[in-house]
C-alpha atoms as a printed R data frame, in Angstrom:
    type eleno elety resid chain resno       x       y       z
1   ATOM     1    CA   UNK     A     1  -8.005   3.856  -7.635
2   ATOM     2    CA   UNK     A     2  -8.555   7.493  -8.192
3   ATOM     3    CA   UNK     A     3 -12.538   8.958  -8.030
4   ATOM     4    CA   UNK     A     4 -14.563   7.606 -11.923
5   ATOM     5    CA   UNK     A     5 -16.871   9.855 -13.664
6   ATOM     6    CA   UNK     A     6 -20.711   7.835 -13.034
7   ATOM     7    CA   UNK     A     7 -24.167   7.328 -14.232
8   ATOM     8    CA   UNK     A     8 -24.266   7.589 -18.303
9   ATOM     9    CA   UNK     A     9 -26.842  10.260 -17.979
10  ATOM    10    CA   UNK     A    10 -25.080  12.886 -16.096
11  ATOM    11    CA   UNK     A    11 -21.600  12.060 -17.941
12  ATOM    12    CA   UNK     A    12 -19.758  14.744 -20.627
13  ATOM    13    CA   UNK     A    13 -16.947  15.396 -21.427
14  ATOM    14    CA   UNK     A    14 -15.421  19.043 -21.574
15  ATOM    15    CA   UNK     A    15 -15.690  19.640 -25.386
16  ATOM    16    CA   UNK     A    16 -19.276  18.508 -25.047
17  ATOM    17    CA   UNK     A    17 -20.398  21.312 -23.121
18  ATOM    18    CA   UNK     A    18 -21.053  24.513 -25.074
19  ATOM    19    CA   UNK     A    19 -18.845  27.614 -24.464
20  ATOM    20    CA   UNK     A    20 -19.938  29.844 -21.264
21  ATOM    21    CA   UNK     A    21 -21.763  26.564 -19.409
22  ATOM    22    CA   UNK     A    22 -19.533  25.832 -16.143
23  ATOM    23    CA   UNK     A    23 -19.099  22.150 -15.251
24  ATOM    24    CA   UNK     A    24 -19.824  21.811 -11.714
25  ATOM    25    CA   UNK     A    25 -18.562  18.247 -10.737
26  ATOM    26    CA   UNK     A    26 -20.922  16.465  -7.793
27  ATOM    27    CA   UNK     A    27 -19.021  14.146  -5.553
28  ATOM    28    CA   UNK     A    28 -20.968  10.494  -4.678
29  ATOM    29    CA   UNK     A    29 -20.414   7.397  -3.278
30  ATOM    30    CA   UNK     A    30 -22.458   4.325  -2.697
31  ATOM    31    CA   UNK     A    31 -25.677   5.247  -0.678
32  ATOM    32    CA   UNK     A    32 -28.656   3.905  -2.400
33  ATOM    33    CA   UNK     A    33 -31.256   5.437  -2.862
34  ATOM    34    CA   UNK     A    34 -29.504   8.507  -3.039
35  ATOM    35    CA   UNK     A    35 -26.758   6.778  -5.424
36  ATOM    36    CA   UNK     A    36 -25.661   3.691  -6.643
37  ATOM    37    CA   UNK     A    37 -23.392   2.794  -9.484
38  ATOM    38    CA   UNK     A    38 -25.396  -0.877  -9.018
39  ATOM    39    CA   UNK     A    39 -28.587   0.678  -9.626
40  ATOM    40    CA   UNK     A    40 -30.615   1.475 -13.050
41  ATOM    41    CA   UNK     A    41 -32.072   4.698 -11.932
42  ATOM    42    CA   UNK     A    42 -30.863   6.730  -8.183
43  ATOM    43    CA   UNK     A    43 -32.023   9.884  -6.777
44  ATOM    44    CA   UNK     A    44 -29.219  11.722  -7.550
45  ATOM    45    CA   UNK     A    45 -28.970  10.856 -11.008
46  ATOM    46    CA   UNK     A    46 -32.922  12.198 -11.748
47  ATOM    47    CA   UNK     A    47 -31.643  15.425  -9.854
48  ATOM    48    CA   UNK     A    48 -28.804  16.098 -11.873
49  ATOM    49    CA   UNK     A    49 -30.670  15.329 -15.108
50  ATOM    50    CA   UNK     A    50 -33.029  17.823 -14.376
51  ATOM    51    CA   UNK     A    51 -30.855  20.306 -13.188
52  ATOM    52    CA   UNK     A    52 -29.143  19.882 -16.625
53  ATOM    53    CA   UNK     A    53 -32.199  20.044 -18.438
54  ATOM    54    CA   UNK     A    54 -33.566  22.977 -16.463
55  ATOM    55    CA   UNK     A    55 -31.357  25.446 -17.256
56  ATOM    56    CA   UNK     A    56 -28.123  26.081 -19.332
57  ATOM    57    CA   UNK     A    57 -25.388  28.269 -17.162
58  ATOM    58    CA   UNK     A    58 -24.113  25.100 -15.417
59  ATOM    59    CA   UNK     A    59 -23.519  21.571 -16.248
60  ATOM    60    CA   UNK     A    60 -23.810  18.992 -13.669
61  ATOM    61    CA   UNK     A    61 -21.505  16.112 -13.850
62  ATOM    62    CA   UNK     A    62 -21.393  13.080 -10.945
63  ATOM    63    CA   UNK     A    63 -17.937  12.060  -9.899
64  ATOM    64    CA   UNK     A    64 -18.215   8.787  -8.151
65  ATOM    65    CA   UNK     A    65 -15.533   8.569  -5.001
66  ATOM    66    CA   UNK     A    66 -15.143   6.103  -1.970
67  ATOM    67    CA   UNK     A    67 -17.481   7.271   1.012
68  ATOM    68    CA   UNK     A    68 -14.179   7.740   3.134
69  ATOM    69    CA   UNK     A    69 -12.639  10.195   0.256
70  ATOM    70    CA   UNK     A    70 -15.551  12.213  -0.009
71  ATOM    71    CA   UNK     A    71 -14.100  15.073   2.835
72  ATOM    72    CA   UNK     A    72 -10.977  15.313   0.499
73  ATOM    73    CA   UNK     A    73 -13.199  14.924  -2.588
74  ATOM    74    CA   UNK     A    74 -14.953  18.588  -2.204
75  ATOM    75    CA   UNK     A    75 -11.891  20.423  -0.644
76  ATOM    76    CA   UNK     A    76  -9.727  23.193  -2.626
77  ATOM    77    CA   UNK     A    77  -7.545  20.558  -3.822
78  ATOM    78    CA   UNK     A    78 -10.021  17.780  -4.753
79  ATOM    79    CA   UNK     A    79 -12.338  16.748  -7.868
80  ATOM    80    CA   UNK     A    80 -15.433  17.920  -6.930
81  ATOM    81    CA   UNK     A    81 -17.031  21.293  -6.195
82  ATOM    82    CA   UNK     A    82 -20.393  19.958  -4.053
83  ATOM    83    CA   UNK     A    83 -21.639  16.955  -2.638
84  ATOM    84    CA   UNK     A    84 -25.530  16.569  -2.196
85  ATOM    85    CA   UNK     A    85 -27.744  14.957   0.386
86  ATOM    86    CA   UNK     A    86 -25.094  14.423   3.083
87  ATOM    87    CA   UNK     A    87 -25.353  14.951   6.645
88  ATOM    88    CA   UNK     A    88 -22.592  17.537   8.140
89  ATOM    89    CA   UNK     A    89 -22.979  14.790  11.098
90  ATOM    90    CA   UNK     A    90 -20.847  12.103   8.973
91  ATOM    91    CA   UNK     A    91 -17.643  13.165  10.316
92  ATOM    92    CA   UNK     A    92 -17.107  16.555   8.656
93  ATOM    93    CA   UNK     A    93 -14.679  19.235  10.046
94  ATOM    94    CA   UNK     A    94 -15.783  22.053  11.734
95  ATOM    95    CA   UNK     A    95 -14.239  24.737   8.912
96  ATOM    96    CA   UNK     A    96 -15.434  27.350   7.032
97  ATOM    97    CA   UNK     A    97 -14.031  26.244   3.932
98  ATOM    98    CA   UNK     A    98 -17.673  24.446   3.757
99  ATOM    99    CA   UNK     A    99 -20.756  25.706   3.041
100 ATOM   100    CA   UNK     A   100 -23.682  23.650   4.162
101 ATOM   101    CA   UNK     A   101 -27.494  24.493   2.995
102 ATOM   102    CA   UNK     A   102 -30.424  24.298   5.790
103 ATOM   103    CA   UNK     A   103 -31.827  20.719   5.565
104 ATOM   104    CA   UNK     A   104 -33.490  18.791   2.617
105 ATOM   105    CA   UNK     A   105 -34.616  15.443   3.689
106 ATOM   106    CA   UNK     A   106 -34.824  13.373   6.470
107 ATOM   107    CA   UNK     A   107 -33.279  10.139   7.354
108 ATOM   108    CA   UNK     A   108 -32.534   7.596   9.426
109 ATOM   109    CA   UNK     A   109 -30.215   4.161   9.908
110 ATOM   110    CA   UNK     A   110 -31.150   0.910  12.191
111 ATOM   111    CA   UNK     A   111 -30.993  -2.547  12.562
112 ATOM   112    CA   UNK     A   112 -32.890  -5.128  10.361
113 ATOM   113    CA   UNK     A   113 -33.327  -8.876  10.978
114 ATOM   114    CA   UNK     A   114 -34.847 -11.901  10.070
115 ATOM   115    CA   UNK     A   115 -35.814 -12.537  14.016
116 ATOM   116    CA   UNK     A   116 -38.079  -9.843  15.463
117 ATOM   117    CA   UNK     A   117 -37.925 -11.194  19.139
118 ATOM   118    CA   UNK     A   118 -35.134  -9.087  20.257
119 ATOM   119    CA   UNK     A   119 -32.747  -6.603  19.604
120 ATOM   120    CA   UNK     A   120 -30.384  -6.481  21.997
121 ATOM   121    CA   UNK     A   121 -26.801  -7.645  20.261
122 ATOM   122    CA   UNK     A   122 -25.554 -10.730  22.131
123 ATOM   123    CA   UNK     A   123 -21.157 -10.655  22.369
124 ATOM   124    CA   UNK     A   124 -21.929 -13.493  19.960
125 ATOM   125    CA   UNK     A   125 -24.110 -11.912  17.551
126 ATOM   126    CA   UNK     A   126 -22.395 -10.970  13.803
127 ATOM   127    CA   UNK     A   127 -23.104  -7.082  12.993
128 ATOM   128    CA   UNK     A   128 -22.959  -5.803   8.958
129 ATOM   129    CA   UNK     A   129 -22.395  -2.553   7.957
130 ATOM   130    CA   UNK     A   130 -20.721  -0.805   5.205
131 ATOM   131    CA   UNK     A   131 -17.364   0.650   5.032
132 ATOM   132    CA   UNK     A   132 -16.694   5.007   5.302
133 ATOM   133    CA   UNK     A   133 -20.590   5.064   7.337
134 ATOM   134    CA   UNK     A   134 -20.541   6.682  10.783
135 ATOM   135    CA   UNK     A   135 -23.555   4.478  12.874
136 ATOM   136    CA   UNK     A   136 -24.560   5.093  16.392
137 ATOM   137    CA   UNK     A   137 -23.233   2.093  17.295
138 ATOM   138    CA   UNK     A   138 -19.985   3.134  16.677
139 ATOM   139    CA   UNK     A   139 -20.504   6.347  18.635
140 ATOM   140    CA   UNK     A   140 -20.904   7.986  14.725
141 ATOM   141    CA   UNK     A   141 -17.115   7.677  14.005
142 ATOM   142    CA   UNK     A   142 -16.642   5.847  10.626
143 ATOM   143    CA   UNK     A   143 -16.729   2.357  11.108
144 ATOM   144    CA   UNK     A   144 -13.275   1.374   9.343
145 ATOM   145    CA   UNK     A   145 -11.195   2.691  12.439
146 ATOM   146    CA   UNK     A   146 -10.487   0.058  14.859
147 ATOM   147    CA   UNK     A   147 -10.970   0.671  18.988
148 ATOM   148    CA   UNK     A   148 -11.850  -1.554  21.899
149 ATOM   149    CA   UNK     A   149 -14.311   1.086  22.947
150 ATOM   150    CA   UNK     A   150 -16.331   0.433  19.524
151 ATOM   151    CA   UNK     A   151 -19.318  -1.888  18.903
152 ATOM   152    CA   UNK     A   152 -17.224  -4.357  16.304
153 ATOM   153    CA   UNK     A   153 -18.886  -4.195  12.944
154 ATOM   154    CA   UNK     A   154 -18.080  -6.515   9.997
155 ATOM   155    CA   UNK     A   155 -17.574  -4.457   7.390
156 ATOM   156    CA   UNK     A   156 -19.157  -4.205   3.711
157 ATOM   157    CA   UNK     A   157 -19.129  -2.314  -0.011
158 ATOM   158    CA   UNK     A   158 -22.613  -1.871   0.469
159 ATOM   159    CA   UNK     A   159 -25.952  -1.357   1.509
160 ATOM   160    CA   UNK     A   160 -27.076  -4.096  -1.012
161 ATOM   161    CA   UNK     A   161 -24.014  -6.723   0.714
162 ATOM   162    CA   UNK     A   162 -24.898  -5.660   4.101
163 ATOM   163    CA   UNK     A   163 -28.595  -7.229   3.130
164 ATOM   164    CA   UNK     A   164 -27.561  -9.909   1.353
165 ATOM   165    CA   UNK     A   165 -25.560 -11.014   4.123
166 ATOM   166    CA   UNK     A   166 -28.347 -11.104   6.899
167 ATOM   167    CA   UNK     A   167 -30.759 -12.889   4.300
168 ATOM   168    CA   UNK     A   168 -28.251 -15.512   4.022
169 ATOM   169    CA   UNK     A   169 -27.679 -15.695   7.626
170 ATOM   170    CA   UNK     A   170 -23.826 -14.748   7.791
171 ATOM   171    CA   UNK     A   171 -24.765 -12.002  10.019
172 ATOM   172    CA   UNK     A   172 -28.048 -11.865  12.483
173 ATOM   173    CA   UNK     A   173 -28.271  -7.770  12.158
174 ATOM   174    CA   UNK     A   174 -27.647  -5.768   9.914
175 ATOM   175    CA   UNK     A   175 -27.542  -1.618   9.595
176 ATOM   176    CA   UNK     A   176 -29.582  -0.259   6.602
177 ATOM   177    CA   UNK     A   177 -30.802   2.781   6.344
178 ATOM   178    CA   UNK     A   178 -34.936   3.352   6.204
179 ATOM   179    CA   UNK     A   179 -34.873   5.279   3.022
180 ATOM   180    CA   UNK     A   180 -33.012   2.169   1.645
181 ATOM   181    CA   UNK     A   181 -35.560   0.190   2.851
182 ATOM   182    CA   UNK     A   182 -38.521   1.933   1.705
183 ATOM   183    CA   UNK     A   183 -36.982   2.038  -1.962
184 ATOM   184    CA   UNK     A   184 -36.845  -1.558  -1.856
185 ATOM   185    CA   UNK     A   185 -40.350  -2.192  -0.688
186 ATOM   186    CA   UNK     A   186 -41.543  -0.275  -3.595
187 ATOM   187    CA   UNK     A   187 -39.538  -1.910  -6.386
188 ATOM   188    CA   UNK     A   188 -38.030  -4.760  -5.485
189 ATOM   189    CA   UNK     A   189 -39.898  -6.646  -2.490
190 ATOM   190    CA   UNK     A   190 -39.257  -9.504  -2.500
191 ATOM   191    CA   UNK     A   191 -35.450  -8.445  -1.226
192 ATOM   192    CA   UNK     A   192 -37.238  -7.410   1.849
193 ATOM   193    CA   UNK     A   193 -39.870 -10.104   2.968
194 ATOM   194    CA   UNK     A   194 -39.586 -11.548   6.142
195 ATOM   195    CA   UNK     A   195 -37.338  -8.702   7.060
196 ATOM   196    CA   UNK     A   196 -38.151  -6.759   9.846
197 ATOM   197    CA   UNK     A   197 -37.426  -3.286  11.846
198 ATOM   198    CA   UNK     A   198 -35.812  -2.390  15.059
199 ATOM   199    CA   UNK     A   199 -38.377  -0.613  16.932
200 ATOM   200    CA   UNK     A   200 -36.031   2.600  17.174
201 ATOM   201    CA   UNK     A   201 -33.202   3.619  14.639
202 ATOM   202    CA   UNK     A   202 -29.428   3.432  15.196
203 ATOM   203    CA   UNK     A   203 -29.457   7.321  14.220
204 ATOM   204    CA   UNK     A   204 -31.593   9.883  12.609
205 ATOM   205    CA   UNK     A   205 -30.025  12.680  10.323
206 ATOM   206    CA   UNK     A   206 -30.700  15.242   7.787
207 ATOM   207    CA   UNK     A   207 -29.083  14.991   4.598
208 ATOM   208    CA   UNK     A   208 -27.601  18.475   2.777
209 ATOM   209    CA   UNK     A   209 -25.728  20.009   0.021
210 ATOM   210    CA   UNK     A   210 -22.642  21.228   0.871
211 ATOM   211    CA   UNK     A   211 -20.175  23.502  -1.018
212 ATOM   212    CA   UNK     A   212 -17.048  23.149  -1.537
213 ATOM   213    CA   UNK     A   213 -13.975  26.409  -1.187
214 ATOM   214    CA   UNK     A   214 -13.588  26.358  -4.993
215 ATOM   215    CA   UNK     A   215 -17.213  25.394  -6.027
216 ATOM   216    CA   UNK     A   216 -18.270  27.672  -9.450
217 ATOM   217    CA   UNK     A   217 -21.967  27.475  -8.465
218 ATOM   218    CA   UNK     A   218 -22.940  29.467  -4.894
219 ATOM   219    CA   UNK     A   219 -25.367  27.935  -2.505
220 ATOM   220    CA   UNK     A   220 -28.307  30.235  -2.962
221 ATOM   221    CA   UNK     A   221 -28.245  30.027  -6.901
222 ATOM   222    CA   UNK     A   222 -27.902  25.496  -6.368
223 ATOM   223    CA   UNK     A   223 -30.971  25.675  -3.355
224 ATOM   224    CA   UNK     A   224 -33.156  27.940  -5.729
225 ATOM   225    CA   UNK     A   225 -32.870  25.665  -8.358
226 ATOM   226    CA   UNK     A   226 -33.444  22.404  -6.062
227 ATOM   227    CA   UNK     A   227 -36.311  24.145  -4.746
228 ATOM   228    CA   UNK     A   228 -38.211  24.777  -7.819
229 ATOM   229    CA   UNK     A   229 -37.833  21.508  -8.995
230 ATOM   230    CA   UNK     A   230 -39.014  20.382  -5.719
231 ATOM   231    CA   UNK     A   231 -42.226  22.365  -6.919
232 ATOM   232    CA   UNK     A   232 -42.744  20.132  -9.927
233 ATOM   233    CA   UNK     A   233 -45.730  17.827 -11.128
234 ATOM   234    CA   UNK     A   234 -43.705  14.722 -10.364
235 ATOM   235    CA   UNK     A   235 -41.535  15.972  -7.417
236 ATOM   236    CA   UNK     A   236 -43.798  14.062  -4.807
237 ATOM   237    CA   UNK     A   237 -44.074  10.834  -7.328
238 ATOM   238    CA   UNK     A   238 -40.152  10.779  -7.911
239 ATOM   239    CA   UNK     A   239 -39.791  11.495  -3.384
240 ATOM   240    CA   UNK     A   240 -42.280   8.720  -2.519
241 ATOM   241    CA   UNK     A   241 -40.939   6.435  -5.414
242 ATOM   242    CA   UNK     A   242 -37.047   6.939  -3.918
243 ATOM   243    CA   UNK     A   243 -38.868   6.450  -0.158
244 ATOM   244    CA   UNK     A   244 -37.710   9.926   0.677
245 ATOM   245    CA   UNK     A   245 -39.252  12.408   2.864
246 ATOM   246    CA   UNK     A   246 -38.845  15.846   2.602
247 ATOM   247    CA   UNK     A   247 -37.727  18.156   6.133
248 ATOM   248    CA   UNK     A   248 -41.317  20.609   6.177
249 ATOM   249    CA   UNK     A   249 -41.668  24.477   6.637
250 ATOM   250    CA   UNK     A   250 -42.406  23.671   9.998
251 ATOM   251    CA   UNK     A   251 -39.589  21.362  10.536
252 ATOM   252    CA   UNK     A   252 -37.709  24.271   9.742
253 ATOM   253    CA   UNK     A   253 -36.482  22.995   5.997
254 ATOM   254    CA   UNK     A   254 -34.746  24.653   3.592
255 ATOM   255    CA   UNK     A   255 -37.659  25.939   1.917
256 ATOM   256    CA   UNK     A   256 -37.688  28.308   4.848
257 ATOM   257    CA   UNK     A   257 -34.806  29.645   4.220
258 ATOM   258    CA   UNK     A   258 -35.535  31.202   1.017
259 ATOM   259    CA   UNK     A   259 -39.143  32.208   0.917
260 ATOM   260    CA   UNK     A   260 -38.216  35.704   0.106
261 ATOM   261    CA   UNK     A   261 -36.040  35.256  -3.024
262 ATOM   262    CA   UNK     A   262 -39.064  32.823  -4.055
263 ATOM   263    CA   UNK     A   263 -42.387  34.635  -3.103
264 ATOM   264    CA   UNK     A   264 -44.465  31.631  -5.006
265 ATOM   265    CA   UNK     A   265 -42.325  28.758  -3.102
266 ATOM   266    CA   UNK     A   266 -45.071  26.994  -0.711
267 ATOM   267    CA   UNK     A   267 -42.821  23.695  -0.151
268 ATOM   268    CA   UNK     A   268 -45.123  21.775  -2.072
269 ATOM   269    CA   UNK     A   269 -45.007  20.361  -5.881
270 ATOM   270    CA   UNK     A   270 -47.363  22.227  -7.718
271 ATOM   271    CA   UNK     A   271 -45.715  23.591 -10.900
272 ATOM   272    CA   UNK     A   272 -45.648  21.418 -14.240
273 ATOM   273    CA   UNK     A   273 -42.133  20.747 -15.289
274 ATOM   274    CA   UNK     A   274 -39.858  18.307 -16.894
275 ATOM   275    CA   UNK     A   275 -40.421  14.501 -16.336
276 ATOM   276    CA   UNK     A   276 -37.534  12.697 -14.437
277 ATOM   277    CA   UNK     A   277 -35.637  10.591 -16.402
278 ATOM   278    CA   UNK     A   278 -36.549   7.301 -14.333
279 ATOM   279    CA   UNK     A   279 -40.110   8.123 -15.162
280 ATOM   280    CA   UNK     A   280 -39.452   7.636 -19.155
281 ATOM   281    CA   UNK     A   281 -39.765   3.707 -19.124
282 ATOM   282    CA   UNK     A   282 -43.576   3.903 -16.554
């Protein structure tokens, strides 16, 4: 099964777009809250409607793939020109053909449970996780490859199975990541009660855009445009709504990186602008 076109707001076709606008196709897999084909509304999909709706030389379209595909996916031979908030740790090559931005947001992966009373994993206790993800348990190689010196993982589709799966008890732990977690506390709870935290994650990363050889859109015109919509009325409302947190000037973010080509950029929403799309039906 070949990469799908995804999320009805960001989808049009070529004769749809008017003459001069440059598609630029966004590669995605599933990664809630960042995107999910499952979900009504994803983070993604509110950045890519804005995007669209923010300006008219480029059209953003999201190309759904499998989270092992998505290397291929953005390569001079694949369907997509970019992939956004992805961490260059996730098993990436070491080539120039990509072009990776300074870092957005932060994140981080660990265990959940229903018990709380410890966390070290027994040779008898069942492990979730999903499919294509690189986890520190697995020294951050993606989990589908097979090796004795690897912490066995039972393997998932998703985020939403690997929870599922501890809540009915088919596994005692399961990875998820925090930002996951957080998204869930705020809109659906009750998925998470009685769930609780492993005192220290499985990793910590920062997610990125990165560019792809034959992308139409370069990375300084894509992180100015990111950036001033990170400056808008609801930017903090749609972060803390998503559970995201954004890497700080003094974390060294990417907002650092271009405070000369935006004098006015201070990091922090201030500037009225569009409304998401999720925030139409609140």
């Amino acid at each position: 099964m070949g990469p799908t076109t995804s999320f009805a707001a960001a989808q049009a076709k070529s004769d749809e777009v008017d003459d001069g606008v440059q598609e630029v196709f966004v590669a995605a897999y599933e990664f809630p809250p960042y995107y999910s084909s499952r979900m009504s509304d994803h983070f993604l999909g509110d950045v890519v409607d804005l995007l669209n709706r923010s300006q008219s030389e480029f059209h953003f379209i999201i190309r759904e793939v499998r989270p092992q595909e998505r290397y291929q996916a953005i390569s001079a031979n694949g369907c997509c020109d970019l992939i956004m908030f992805e961490s260059p740790q996730w098993g990436w090559p070491e080539s120039t053909q990509f072009d990776i931005s300074p870092p957005i947001i932060h994140g981080s992966e660990r265990l959940y449970s229903l018990h709380n009373d410890a966390w070290e994993i027994g040779p008898e206790d069942r492990v979730a996780g999903v499919v294509g993800y690189h986890y520190g348990l697995t020294n951050n190689t993606m989990n589908n490859v097979e090796g004795e010196h690897l912490m066995p993982i039972y393997r998932t589709d998703s985020q939403a199975t690997v929870l599922t799966m501890v809540r009915n008890h088919r596994v005692k732990f399961g990875l998820l990541s925090d930002e996951y977690v957080r998204w869930l506390e705020v809109n659906q709870p009750e998925r998470v009660v009685g769930l609780s935290a492993a005192p220290y994650p499985d990793s910590t990363y920062t997610t990125h855009i990165i560019l792809g050889p034959e992308s139409p859109i370069d990375m300084d015109t894509i992180m100015l445009q990111i950036l001033r919509l990170g400056q808008a009325t609801y930017a903090k409302t749609l972060l803390e709504a998503y559970g995201l947190r954004l890497v700080t000037a003094e974390e060294g973010g990417a907002c650092v990186a271009y405070q000369e080509a935006m004098s006015d950029l201070e990091c922090v929403p201030e500037q009225s602008d569009i409304k998401p799309k999720s925030f139409y039906k609140q």
